[in-house]
N, CA, C and O atoms as CSV, one atom per row, in Angstrom:
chain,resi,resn,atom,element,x,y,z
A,1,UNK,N,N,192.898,424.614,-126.719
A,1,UNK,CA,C,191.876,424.354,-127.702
A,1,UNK,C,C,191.778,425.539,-128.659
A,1,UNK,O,O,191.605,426.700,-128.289
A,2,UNK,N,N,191.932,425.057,-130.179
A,2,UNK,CA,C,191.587,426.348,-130.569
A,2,UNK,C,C,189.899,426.476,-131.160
A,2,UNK,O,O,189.168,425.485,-131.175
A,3,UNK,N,N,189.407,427.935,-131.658
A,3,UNK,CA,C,188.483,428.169,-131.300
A,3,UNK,C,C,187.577,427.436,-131.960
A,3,UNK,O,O,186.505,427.147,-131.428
A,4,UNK,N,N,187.902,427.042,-133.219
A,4,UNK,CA,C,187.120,425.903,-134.157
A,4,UNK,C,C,186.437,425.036,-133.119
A,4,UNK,O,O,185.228,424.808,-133.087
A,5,UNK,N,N,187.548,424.478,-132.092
A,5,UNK,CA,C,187.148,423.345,-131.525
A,5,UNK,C,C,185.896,423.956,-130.273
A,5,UNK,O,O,184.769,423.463,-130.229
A,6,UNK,N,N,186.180,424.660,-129.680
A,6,UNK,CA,C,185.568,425.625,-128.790
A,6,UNK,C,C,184.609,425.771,-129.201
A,6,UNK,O,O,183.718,425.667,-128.357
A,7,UNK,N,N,184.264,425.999,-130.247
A,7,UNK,CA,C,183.136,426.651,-130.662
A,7,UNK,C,C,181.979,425.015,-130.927
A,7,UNK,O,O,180.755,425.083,-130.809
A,8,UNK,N,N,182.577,423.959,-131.212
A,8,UNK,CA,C,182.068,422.793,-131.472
A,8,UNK,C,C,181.876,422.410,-130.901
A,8,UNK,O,O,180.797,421.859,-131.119
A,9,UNK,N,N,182.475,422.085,-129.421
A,9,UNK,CA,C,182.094,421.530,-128.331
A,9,UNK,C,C,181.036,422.625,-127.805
A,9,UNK,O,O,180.039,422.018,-127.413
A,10,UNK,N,N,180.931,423.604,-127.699
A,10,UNK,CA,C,179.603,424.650,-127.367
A,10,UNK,C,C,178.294,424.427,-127.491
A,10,UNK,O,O,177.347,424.476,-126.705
A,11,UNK,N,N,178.461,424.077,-129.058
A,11,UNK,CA,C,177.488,424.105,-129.738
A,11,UNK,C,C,176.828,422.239,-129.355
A,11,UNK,O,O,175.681,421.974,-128.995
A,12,UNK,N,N,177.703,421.462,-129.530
A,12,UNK,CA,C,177.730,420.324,-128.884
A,12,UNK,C,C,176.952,420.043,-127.134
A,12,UNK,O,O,176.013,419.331,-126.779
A,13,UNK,N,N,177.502,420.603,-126.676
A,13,UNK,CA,C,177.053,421.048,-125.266
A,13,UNK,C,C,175.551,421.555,-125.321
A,13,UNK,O,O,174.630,420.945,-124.777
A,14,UNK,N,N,175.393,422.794,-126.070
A,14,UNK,CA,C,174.134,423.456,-126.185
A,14,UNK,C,C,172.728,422.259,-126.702
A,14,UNK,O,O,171.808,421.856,-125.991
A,15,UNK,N,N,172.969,421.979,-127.953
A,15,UNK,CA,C,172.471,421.063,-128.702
A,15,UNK,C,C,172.036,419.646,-127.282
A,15,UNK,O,O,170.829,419.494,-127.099
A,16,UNK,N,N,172.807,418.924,-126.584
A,16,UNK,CA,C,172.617,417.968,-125.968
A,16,UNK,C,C,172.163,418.471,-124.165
A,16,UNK,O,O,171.999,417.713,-123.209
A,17,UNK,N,N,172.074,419.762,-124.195
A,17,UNK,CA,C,171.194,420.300,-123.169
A,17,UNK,C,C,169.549,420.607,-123.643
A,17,UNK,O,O,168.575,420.333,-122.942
A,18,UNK,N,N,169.508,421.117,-124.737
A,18,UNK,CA,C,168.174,421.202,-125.284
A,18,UNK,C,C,167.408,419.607,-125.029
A,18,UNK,O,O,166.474,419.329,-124.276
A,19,UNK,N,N,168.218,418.686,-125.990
A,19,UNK,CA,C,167.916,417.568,-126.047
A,19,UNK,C,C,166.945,417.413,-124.777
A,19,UNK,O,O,165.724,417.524,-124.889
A,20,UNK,N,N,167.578,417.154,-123.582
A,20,UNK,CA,C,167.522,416.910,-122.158
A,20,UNK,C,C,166.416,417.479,-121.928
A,20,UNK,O,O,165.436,416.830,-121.563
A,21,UNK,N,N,166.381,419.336,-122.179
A,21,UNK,CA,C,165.289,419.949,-121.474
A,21,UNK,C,C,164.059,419.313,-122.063
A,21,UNK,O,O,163.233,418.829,-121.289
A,22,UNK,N,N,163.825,419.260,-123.612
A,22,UNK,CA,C,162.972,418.826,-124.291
A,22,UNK,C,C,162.021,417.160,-123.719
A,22,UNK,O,O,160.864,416.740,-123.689
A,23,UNK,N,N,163.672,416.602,-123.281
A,23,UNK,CA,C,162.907,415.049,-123.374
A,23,UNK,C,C,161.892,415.196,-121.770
A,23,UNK,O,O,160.813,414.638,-121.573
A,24,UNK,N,N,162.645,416.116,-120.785
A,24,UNK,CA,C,161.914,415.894,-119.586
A,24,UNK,C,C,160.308,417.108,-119.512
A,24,UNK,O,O,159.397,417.215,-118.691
A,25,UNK,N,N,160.591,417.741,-120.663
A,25,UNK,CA,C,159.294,418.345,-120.458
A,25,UNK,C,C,158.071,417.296,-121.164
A,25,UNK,O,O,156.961,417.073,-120.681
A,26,UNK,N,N,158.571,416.805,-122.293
A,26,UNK,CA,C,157.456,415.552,-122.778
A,26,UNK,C,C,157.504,414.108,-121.120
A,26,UNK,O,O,156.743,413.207,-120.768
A,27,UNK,N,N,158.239,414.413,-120.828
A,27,UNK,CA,C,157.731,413.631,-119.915
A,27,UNK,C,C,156.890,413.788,-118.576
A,27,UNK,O,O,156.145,412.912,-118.136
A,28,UNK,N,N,157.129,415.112,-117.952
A,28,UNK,CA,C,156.453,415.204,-117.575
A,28,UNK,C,C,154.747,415.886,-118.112
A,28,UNK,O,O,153.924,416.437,-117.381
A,29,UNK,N,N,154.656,415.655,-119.341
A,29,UNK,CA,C,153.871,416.159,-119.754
A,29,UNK,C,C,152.636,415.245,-120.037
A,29,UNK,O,O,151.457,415.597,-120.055
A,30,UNK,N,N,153.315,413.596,-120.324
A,30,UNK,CA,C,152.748,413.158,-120.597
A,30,UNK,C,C,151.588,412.360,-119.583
A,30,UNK,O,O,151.826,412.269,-118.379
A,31,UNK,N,N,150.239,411.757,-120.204
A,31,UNK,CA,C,149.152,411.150,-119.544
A,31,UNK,C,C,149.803,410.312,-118.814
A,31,UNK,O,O,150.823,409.632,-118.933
A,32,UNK,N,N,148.550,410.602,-117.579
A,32,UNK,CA,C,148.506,409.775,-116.951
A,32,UNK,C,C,148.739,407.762,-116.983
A,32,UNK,O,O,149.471,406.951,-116.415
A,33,UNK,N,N,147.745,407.725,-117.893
A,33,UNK,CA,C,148.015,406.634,-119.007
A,33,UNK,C,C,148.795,406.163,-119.789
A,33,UNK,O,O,148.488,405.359,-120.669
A,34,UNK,N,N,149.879,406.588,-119.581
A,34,UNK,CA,C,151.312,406.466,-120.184
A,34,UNK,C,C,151.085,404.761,-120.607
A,34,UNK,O,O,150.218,404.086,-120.053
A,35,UNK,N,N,151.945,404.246,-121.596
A,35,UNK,CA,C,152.543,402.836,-121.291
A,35,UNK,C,C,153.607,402.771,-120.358
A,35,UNK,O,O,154.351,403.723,-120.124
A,36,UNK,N,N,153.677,401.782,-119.881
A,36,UNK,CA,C,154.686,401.012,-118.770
A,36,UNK,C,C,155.859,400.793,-120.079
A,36,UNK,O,O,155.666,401.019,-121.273
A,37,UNK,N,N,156.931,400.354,-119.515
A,37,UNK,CA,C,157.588,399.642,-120.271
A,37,UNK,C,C,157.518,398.540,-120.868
A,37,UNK,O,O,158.136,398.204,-121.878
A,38,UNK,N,N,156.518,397.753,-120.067
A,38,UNK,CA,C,156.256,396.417,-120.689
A,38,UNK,C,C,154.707,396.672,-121.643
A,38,UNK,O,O,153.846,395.885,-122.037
A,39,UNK,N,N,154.841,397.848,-121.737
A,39,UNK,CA,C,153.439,398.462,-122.904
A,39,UNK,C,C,151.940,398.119,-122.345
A,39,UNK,O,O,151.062,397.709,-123.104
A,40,UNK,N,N,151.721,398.337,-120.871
A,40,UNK,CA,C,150.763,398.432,-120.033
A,40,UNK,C,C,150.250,399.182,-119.963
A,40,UNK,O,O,151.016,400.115,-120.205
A,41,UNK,N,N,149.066,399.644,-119.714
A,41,UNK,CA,C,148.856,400.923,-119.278
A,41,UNK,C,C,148.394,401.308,-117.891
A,41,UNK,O,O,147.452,400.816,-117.270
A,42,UNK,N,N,149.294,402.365,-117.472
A,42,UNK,CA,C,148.770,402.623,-115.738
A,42,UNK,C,C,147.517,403.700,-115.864
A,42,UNK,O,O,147.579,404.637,-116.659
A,43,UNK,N,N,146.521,403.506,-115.115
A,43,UNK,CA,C,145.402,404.225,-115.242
A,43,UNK,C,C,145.127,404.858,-114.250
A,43,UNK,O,O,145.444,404.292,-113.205
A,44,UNK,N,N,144.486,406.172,-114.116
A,44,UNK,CA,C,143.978,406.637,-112.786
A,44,UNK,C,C,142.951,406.282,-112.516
A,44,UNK,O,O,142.026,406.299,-113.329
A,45,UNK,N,N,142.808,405.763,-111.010
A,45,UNK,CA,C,141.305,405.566,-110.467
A,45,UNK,C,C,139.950,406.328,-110.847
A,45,UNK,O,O,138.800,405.993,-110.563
A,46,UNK,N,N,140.305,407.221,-111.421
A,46,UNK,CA,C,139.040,408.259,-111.977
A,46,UNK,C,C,138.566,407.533,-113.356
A,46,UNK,O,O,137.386,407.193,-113.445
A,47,UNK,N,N,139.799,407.198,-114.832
A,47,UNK,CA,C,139.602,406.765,-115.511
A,47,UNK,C,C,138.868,405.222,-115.443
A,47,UNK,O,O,137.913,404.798,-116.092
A,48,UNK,N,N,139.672,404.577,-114.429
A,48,UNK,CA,C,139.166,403.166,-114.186
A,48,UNK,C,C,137.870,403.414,-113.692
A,48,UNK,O,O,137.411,402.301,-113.949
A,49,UNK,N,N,136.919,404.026,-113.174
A,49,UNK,CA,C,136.030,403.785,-112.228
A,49,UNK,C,C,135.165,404.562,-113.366
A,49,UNK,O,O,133.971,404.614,-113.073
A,50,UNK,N,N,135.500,405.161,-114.569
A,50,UNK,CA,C,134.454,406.003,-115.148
A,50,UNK,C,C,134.586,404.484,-116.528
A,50,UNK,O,O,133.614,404.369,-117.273
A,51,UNK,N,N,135.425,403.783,-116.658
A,51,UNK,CA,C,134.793,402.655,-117.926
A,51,UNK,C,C,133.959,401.950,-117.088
A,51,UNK,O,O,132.983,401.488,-117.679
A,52,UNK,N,N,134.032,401.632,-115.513
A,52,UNK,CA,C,133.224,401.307,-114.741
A,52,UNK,C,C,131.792,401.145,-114.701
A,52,UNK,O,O,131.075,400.156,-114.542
A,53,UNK,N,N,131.538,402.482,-114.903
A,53,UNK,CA,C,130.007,402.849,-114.433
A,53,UNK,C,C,129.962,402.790,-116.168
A,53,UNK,O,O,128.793,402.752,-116.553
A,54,UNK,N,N,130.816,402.775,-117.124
A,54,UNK,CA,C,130.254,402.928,-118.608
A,54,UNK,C,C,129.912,401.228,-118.894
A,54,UNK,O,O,128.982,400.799,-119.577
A,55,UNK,N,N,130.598,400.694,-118.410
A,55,UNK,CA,C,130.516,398.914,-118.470
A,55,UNK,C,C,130.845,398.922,-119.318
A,55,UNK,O,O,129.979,398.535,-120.102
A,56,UNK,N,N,132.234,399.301,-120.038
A,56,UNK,CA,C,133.232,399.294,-121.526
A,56,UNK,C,C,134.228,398.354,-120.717
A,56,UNK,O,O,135.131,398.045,-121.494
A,57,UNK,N,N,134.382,397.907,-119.754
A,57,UNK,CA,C,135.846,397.108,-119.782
A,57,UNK,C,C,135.831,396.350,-119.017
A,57,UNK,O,O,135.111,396.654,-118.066
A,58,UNK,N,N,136.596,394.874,-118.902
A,58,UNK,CA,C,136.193,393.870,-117.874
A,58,UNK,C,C,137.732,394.130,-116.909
A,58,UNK,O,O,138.802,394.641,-117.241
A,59,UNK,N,N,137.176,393.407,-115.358
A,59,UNK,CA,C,138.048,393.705,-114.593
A,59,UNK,C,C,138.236,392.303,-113.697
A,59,UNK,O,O,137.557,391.634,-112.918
A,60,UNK,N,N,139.689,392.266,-114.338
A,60,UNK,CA,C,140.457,390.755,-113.707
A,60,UNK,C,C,140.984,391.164,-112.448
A,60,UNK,O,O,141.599,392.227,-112.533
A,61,UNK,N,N,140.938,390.601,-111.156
A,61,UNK,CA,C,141.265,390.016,-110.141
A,61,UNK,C,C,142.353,388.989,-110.031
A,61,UNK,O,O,142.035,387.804,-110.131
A,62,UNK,N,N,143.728,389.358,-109.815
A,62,UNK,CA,C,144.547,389.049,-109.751
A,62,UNK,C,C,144.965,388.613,-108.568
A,62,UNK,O,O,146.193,388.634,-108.484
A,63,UNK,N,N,144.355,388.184,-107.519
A,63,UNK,CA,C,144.444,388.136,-106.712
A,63,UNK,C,C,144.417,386.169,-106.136
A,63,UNK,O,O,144.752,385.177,-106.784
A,64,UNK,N,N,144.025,386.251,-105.099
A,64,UNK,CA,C,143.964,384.442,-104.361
A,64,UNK,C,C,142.735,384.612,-104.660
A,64,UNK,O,O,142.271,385.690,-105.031
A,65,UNK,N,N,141.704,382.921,-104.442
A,65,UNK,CA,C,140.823,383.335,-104.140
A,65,UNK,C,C,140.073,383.573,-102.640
A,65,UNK,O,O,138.896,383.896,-102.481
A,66,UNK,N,N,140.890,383.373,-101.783
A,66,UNK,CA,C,140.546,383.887,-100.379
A,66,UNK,C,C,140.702,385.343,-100.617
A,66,UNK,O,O,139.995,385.679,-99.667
A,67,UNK,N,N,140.956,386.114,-100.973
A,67,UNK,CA,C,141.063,387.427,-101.099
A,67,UNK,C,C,139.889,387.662,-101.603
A,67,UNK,O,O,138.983,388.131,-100.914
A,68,UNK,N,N,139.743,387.351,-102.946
A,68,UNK,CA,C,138.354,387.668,-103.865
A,68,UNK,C,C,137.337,387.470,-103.211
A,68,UNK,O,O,136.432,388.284,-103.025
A,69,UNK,N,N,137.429,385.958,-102.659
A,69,UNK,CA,C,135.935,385.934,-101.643
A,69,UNK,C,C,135.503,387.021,-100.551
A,69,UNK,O,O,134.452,387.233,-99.947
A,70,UNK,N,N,136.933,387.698,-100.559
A,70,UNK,CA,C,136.371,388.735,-98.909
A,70,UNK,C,C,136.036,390.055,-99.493
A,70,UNK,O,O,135.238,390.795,-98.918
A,71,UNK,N,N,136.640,390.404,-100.671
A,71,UNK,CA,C,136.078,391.539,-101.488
A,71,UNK,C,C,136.329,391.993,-102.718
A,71,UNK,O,O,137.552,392.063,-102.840
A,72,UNK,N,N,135.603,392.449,-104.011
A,72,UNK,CA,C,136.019,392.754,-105.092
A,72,UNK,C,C,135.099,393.502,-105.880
A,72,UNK,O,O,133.989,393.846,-105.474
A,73,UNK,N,N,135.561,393.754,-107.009
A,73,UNK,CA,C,135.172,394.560,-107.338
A,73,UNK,C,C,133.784,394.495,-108.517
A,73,UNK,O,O,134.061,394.247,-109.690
A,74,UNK,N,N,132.457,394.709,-108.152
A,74,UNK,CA,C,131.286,394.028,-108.686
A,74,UNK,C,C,131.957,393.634,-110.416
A,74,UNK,O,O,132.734,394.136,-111.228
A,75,UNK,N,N,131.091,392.449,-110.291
A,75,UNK,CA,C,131.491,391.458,-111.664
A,75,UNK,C,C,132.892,391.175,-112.343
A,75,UNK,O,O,133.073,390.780,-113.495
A,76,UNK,N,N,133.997,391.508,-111.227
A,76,UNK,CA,C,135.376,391.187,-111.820
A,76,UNK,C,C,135.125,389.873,-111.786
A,76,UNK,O,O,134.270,389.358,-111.065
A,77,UNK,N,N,136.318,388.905,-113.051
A,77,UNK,CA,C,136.791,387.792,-112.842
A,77,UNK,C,C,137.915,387.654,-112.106
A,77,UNK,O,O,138.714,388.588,-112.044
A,78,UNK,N,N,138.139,386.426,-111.421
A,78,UNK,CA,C,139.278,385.804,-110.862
A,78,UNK,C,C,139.523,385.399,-111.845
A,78,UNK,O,O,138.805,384.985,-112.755
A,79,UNK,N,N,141.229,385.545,-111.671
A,79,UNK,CA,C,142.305,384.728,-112.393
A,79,UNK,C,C,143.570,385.219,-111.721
A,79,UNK,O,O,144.315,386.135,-112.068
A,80,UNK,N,N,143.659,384.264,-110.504
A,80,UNK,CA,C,144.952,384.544,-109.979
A,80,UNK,C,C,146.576,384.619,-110.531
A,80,UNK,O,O,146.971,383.807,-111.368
A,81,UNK,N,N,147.208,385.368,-110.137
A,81,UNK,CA,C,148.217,385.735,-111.214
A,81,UNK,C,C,149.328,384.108,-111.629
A,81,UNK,O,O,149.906,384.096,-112.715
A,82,UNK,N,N,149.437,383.269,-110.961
A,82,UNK,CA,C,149.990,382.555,-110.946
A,82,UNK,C,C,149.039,381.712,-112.202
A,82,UNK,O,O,149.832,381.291,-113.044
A,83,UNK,N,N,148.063,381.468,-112.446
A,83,UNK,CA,C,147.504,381.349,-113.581
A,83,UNK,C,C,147.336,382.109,-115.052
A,83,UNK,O,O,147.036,381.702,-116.174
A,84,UNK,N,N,147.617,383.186,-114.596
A,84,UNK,CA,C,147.785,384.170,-115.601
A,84,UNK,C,C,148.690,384.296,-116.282
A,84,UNK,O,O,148.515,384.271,-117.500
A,85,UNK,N,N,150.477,384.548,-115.526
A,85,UNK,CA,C,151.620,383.830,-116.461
A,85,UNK,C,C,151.548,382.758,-116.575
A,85,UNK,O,O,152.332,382.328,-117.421
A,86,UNK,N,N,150.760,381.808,-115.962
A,86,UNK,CA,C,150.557,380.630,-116.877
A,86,UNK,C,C,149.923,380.284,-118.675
A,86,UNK,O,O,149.989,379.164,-119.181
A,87,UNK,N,N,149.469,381.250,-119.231
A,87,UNK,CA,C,148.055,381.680,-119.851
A,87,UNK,C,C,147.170,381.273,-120.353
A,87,UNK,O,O,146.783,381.125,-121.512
A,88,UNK,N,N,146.654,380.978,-118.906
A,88,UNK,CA,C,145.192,380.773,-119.147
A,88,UNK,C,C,144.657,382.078,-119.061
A,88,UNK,O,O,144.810,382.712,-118.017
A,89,UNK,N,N,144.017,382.589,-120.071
A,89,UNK,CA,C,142.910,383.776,-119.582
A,89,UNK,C,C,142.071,383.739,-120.428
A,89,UNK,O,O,142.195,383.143,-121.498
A,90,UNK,N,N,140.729,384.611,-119.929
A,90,UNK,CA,C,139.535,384.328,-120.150
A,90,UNK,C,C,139.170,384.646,-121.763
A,90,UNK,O,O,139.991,385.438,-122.225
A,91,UNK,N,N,138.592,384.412,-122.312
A,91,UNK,CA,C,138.282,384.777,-123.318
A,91,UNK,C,C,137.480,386.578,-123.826
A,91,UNK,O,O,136.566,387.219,-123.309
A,92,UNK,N,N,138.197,386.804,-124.799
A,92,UNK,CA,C,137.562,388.431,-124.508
A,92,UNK,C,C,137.253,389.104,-125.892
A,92,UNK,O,O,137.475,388.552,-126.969
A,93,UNK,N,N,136.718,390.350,-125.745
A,93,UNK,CA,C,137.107,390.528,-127.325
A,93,UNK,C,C,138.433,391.181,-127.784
A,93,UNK,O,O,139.113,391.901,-127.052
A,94,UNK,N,N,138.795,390.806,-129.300
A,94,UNK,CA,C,139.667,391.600,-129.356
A,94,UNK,C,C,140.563,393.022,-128.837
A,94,UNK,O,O,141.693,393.218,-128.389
A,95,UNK,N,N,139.275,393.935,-129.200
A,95,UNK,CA,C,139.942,395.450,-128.493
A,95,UNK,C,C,139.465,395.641,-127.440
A,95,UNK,O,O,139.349,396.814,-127.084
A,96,UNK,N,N,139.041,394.635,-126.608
A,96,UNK,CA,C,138.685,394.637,-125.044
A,96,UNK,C,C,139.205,395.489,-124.439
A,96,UNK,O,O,140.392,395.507,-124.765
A,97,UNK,N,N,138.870,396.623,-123.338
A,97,UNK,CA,C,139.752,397.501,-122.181
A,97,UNK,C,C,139.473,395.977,-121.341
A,97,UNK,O,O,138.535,395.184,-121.426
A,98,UNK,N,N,140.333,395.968,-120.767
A,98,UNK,CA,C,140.956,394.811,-119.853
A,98,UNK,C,C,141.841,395.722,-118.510
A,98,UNK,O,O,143.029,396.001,-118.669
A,99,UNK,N,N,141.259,396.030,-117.509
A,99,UNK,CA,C,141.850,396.480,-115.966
A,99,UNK,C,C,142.615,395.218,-115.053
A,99,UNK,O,O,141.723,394.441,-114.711
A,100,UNK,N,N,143.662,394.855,-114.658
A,100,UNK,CA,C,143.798,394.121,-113.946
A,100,UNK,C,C,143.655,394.667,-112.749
A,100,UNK,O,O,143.337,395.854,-112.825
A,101,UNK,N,N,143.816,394.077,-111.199
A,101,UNK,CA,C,144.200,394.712,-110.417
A,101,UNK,C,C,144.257,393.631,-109.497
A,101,UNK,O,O,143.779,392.509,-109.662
A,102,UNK,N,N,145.366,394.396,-107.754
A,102,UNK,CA,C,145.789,393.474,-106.813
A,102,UNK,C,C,145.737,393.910,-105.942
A,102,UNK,O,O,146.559,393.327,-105.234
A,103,UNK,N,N,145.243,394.695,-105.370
A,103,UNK,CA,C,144.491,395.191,-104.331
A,103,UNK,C,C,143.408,395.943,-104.269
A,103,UNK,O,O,142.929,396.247,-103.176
């Protein structure tokens, strides 16, 4: 190799290691609340339980309803998931916080 090339692939090399370091420090950097891939958002139990007590967000029950009947979470709706990719769901407001959950 001569050094032209040496020197390009280096710099090449260098350049696509930065890349790398860069992308995994934004990642681990980022919230908790990240989007999912399917543009969800995963929430921590702290966040969920504080729109909670604010009563900013409704909370669907994804669950059976033999499940729901044995416990849930005060004033969630049922809408078991098999209804849900169906879509039926409840009516809400627009910029609704909307929590699902399944256990």
């Amino acid at each position: 190799m001569t050094n032209k090339k040496q020197n390009r692939f280096l710099l090449i090399f260098i350049i696509s290691a930065l890349v790398i370091i860069i992308a995994g420090v934004a990642y681990l950097r980022a919230p908790s609340s990240a989007p999912t891939a399917s543009g969800s958002l995963r929430v921590s139990l702290e966040d969920a339980k504080a729109a909670f007590d604010a009563g900013t967000a409704l909370f669907i029950d994804v669950r059976s309803q033999q499940a729901f009947s044995a416990s849930h979470i005060k004033n969630a709706q049922l809408l078991p998931l098999p209804d849900m990719i169906g879509g039926s769901l409840p009516p809400v407001e627009k910029n609704a916080l909307i929590y699902t959950y399944c256990t």
